[in-house]
C-alpha positions in Angstrom: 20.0 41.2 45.8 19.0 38.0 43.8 15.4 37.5 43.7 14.3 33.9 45.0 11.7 33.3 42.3 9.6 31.5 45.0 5.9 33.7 43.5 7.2 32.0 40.1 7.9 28.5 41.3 4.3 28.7 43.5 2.8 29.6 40.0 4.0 26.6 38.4 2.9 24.8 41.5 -0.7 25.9 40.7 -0.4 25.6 37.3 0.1 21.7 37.9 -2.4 21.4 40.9 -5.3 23.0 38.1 -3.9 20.4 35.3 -3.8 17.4 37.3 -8.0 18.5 38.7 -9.0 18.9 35.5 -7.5 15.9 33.9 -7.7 13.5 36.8 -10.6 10.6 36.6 -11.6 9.3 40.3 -9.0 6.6 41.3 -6.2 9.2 40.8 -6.3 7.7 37.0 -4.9 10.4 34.5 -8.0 11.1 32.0 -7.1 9.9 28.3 -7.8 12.9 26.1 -10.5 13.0 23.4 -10.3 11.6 20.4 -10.3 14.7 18.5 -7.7 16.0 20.4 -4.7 17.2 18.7 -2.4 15.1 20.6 -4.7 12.0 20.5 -2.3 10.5 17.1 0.7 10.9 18.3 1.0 7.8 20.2 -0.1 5.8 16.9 1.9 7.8 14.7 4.8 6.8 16.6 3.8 2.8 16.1 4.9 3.2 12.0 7.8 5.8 12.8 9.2 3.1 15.5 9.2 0.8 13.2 9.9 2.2 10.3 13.3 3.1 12.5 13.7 -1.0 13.2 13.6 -2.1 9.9 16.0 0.3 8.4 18.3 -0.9 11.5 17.4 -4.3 10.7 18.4 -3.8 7.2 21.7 -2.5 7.6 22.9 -5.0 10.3 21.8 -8.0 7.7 23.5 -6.4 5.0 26.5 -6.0 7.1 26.3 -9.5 8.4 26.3 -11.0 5.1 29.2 -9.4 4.0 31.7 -10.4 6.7 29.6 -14.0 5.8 30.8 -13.8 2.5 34.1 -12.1 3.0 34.3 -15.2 6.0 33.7 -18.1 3.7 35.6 -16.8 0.7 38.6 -16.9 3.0 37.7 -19.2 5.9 41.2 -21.1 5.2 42.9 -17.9 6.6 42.9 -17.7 10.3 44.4 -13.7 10.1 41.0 -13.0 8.0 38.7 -14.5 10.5 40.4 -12.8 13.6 40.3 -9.2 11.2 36.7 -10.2 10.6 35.8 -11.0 14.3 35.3 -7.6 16.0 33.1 -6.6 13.3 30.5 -9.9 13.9 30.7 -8.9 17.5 29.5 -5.3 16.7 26.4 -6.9 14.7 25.9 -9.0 17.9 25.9 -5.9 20.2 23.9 -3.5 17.9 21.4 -6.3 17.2 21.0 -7.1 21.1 19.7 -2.9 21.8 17.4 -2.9 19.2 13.6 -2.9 20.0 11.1 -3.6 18.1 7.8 -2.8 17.6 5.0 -5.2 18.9 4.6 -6.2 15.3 7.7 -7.1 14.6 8.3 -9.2 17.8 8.7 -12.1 15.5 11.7 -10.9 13.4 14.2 -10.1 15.8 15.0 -13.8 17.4 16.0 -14.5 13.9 18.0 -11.3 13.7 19.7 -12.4 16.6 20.3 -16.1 16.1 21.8 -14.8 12.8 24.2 -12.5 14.1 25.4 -14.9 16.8 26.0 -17.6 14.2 27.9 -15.0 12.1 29.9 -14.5 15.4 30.5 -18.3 15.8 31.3 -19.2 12.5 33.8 -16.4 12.1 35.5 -17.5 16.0 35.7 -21.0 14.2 36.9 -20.1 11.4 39.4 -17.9 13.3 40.3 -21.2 15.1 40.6 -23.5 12.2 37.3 -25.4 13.2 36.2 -25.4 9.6 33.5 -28.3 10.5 31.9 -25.9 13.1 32.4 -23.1 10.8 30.0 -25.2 8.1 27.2 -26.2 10.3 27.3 -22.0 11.7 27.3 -20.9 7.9 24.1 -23.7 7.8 22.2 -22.0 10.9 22.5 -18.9 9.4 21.2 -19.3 6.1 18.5 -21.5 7.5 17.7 -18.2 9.8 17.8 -15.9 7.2 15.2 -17.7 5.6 13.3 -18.2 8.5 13.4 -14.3 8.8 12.8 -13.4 5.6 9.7 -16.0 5.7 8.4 -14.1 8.6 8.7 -10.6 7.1 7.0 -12.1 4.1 3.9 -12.9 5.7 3.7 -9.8 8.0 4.0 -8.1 4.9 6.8 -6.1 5.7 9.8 -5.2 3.1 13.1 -3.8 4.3 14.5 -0.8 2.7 17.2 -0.8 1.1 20.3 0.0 2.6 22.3 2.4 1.1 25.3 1.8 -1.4 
């Protein structure tokens, strides 16, 4: 016969009641942990790691949004290159729209996105033969690129490379 593990599950029970006494503040308010704690870093450590995560993201979804740019206005004449190039500006889009930044970097990523959708529009123009839309798109994005770059500047952030 199967044991029911019920002394085992009441041990965990008490295991939890003792942690959540000891830890508690009145108020029902979970007691932060001293500062020499061993655990006490981890939630700054993760501040550089997350971070450190977005720009390398951020990195590679410029670099790939600069290259359908240039492939785009190297051959923004040809309507089969635009609509070849489309799906691939509406994968920047989507990948730019789930990443999150860090509180410090809440500045960058409206530029990220406004470039990403531009690269988007101008590529649909293009794709369309709206070469006059496709200009003032290419005109938005370099001016956001620079906006962006302007920002990372004076946080004093660099982007990795990406790789080659």
């Amino acid at each position: 016969m199967r044991s029911s593990g019920l002394p085992q599950f009441l041990q965990l029970c008490l295991s939890a009641a003792l942690l959540l006494a000891f830890t508690a503040r009145p108020g029902g308010v979970l007691a932060q942990p001293p500062a020499d704690a061993p655990s006490a870093g981890l939630a700054h450590e993760a501040a550089p790691r997350r971070e450190r995560v977005y720009l390398t993201q951020l990195s590679f979804v410029l670099e790939g949004a600069r290259r359908v740019l240039l492939f785009g206005e190297a051959h923004a004449s040809e309507p089969e290159m635009a609509r070849f190039l489309y799906p691939l500006s509406a994968q920047y889009v989507e990948l730019a729209s789930k990443m999150t930044p860090g509180e410090r970097l809440q500045l960058v990523h409206p530029h990220l996105l406004i470039v990403v959708e531009n690269v988007e529009r101008a590529v649909n123009a293009a794709a369309h033969q709206h070469l006059q839309a496709f200009r003032q798109h290419v005109r938005t994005i370099r001016e956001e690129l620079a906006t962006l770059e302007a920002v990372l500047k004076h946080l004093k952030v660099r982007l990795p490379e990406p790789a080659r």
